[in-house]
N, C-alpha and C positions, 0 to 999 in steps of 0.2 A: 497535165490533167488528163483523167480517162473520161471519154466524151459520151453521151447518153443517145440512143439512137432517137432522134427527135424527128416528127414527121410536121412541120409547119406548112399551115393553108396558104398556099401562095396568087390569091385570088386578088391580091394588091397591086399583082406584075400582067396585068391585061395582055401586053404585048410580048411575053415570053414563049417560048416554045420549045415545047415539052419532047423533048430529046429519048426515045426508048431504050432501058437499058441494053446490053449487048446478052445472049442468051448464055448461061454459064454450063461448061459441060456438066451434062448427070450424074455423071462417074466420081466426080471431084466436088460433091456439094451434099448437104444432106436438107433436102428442101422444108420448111417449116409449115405449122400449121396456119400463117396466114393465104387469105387466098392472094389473088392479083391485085383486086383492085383493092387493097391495102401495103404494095409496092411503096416502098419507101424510099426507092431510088430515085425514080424519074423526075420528080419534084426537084428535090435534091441537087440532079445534076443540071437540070434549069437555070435554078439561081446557079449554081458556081461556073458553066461554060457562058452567060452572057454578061455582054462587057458594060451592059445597062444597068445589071447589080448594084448596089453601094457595095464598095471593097469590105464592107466589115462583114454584111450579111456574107458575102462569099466565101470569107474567112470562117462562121459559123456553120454555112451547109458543108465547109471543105469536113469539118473538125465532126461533126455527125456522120460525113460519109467514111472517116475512117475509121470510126466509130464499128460501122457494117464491114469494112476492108479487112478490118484487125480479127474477128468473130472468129474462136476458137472451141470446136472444128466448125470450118468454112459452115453457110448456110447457102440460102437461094441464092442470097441478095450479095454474097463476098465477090465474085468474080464480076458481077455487073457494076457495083459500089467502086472494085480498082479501076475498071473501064472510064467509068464515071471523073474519077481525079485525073485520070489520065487525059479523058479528053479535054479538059482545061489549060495543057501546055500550048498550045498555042497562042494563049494569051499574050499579048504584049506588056503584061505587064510582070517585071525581073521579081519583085515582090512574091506574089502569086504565085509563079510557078515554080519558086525555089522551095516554097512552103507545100505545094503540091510533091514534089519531089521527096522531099522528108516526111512525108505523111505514108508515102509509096513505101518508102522505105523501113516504117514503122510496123507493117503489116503483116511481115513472117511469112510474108506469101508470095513463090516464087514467078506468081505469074506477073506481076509487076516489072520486074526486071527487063523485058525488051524495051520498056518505054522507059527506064533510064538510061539503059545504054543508049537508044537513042537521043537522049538529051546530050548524054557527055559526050558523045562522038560529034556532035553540031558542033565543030568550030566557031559555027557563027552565033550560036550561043553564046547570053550573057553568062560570065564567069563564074558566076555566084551561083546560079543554076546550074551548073556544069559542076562546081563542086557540091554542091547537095543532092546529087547524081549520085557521087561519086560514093559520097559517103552512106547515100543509100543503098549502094549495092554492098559496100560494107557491114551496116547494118542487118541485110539481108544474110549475111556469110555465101553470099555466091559464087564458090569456087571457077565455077566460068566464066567468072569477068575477072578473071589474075591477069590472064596474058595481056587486056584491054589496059587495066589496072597499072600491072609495070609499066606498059609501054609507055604512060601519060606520064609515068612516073618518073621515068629516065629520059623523057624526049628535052632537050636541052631548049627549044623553041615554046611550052607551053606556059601559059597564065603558073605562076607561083601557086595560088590559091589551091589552082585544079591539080600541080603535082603535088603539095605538100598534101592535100584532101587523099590524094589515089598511094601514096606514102602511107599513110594511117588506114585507109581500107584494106591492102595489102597485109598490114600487121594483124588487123581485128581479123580477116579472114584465116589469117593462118595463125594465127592466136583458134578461133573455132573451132577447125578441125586439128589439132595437136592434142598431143598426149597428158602438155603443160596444164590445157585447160581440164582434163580432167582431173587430173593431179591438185590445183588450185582451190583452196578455200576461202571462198567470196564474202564479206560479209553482206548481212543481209540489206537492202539498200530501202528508201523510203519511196524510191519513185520507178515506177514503169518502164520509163523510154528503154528502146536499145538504144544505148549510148555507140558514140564513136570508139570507144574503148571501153574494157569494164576498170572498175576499179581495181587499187593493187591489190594482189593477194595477202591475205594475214600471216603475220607468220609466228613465231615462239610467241611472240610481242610484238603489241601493238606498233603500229607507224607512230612516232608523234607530228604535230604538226610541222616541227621546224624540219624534221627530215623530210616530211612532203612537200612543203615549201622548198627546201634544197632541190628537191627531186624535178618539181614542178618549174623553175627556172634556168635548170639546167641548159642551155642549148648546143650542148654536146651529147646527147642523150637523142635518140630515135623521138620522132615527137608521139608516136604513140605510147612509147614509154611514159612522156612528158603527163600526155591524157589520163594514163592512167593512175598517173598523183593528181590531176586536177579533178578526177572523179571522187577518190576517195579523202578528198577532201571536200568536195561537196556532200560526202555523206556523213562527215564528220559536223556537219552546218545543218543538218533535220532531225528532227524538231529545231526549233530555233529556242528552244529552255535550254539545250544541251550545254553543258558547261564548256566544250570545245567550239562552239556555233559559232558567235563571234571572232573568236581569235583565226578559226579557219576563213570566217568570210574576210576577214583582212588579209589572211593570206592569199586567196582566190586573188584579191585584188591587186596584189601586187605582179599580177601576169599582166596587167592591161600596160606595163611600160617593158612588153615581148617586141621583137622586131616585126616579128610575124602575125601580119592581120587577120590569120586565119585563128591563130592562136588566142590573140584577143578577143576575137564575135565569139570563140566558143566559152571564154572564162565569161561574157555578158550570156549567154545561153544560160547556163550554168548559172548566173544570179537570174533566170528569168524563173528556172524552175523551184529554186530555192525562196523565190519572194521577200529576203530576210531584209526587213530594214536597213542593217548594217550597210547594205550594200549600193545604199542609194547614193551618199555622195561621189562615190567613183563612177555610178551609172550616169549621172548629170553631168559632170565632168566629161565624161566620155563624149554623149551628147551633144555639149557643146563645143567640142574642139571642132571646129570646121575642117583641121587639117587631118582628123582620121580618117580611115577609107570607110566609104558609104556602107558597107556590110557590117560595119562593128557598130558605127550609131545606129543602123538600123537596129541589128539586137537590142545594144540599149535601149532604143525607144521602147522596144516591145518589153523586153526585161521593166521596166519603173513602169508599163504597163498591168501587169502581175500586180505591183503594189501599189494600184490604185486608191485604195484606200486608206494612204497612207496621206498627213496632212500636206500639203504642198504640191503633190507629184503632178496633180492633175494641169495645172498653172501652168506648168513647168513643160507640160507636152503639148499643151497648147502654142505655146510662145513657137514652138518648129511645125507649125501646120503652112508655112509657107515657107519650107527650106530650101535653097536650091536643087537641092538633089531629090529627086522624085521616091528612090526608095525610102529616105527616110520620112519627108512626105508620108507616103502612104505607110508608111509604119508607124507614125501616129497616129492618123484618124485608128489604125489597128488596136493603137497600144489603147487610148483616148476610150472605145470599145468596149475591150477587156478593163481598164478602168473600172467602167458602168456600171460590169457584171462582179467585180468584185467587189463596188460599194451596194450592190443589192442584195449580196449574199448569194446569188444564184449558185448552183449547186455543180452545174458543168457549162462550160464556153460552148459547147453543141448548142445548146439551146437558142434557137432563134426568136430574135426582137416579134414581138406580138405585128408590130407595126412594120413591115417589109418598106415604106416607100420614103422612109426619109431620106433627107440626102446628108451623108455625114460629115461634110465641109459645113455645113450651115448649124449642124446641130451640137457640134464642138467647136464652134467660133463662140 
């Protein structure tokens, strides 16, 4: 979703403090006609650096401030807005800052990148974080985070996640700058994101699905390769009338029995942004195996969050508001959230709750 710059009155957080944003250079911003005291940072980065938030609001000011991150060409507020998400890593929570991190990464803008290399180079980093680092510098197409890149890539001691993640950055970077990509005819896609890969290129004739689906469970094939049939078969899935939509979202689904759990959260990614019905009983499924690793049900959580309003889903994310594992935890109260706003119709997830001080354990039980 493309998020709405929302400036919400946060007069219900007595106890917050108001964090100024950092100065953007002059050179590199093209200043707007609001004056200051209509900054729409500072509020902003309030809610999302205290840990006093409810995680959903956080979630909200995170998605408005990248809102201001992504703003194309830069404005005042683009280099104070990345400052902004950036200084929310410290959070303790794995949640949060992985979604911080992918938001960094969403941004096209270079100045983001010291603060994920600093995230992937923390060992002591949770993994999850370190791979949406990773892939946000991919995202970025940051030619100077290769040599970082390989190295995590081939080091035989590192978390799976973060090398097979710094594997596919590697590819999308030099898929960016290559000749291929120029040469390449994309079709046209229904959604925004930089993807960790683009979709495959068209070619005489069209892919069909079962060839993507071949392509797509390949595991002899580079996984970026991999990515790049599981894109273009999400795009084969939007609109959801499409007469391809369902047969591709069954196929999407059949990556979720991939060895590779990095593989899996990204086919649940991938049904978060498609929202297609089809794709609920493999997301619940997912959900509840307790023996998947905590970053693929998280997706899923958030993914059957998208289809909120859909009948059952809500029930159904409730029942994990007290799971063991704290990410997925809080990826429902997230998913439970977004819920809300798609059974209200709201128009973009930026927008924050009228009411800041609920607490959202209490209001989704």
């Amino acid at each position: 979703m493309t998020p709405t710059a929302i400036t919400p009155g946060f007069s219900t957080y007595s106890d917050l403090k108001t964090v100024p944003p950092s100065t953007p250079n002059k050179d590199s911003v093209n200043p707007p006609s609001e004056s200051k005291a209509s900054d729409p940072i500072a509020p902003l980065r309030a809610a999302l650096v205290s840990e006093a938030t409810p995680l959903a609001v956080r979630f909200r000011a995170l998605f408005s401030l990248k809102h201001h991150a992504s703003e194309q060409p830069p404005t005042l507020y683009t280099l104070p807005a990345i400052h902004a998400i950036a200084a929310a890593l410290s959070s303790p929570s794995a949640l949060l800052k992985h979604e911080l991190a992918y938001c960094l990464g969403q941004t096209s803008n270079l100045a983001a990148v010291p603060f994920l290399r600093a995230v992937l180079e923390d060992r002591l980093e949770d993994a999850m974080c370190r791979h949406e680092a990773a892939e946000a510098l991919g995202a970025l197409g940051d030619s100077g985070s290769l040599a970082l890149l390989r190295g995590l890539r081939d080091e035989a001691g590192e978390a799976e996640v973060v090398r097979e993640t710094c594997e596919i950055a590697v590819g999308r970077i030099e898929w960016e700058h290559s000749a291929k990509r120029k040469a390449e005819r994309l079709r046209n896609s229904d959604f925004a994101s930089i993807d960790p890969a683009p979709p495959l290129a068209q070619r005489t004739h069209e892919y069909t699905i079962e060839e993507l689906q071949e392509q797509l469970l390949d595991t002899r094939l580079p996984l970026f390769d991999r990515y790049r049939a599981m894109f273009a078969l999400r795009d084969l899935s939007s609109p959801p009338d499409l007469p391809t939509a369902v047969p591709a979202v069954k196929a999407l689904a059949s990556g979720f029995s991939d060895p590779s759990a990095l593989f899996r959260h990204e086919i649940a990614f991938v049904f978060g942004q498609l929202s297609h019905p089809a794709s609920i009983p493999s997301l619940i499924a997912t959900l509840s195996n307790s023996k998947e690793e905590s970053m693929v049900r998280h997706e899923a959580a958030e993914a059957l969050g998208s289809l909120g309003d859909e009948e059952g889903v809500e029930k159904i994310l409730r029942g994990f508001l007290d799971d063991p594992e704290q990410v997925v935890r809080e990826s429902v109260i997230v998913a439970l959230d977004m819920a809300e706003f798609e059974k209200n119709g709201e128009k973009e997830y930026a927008v924050l709750p009228e009411e800041l001080g609920f607490s959202p354990l209490k209001k989704f039980k």
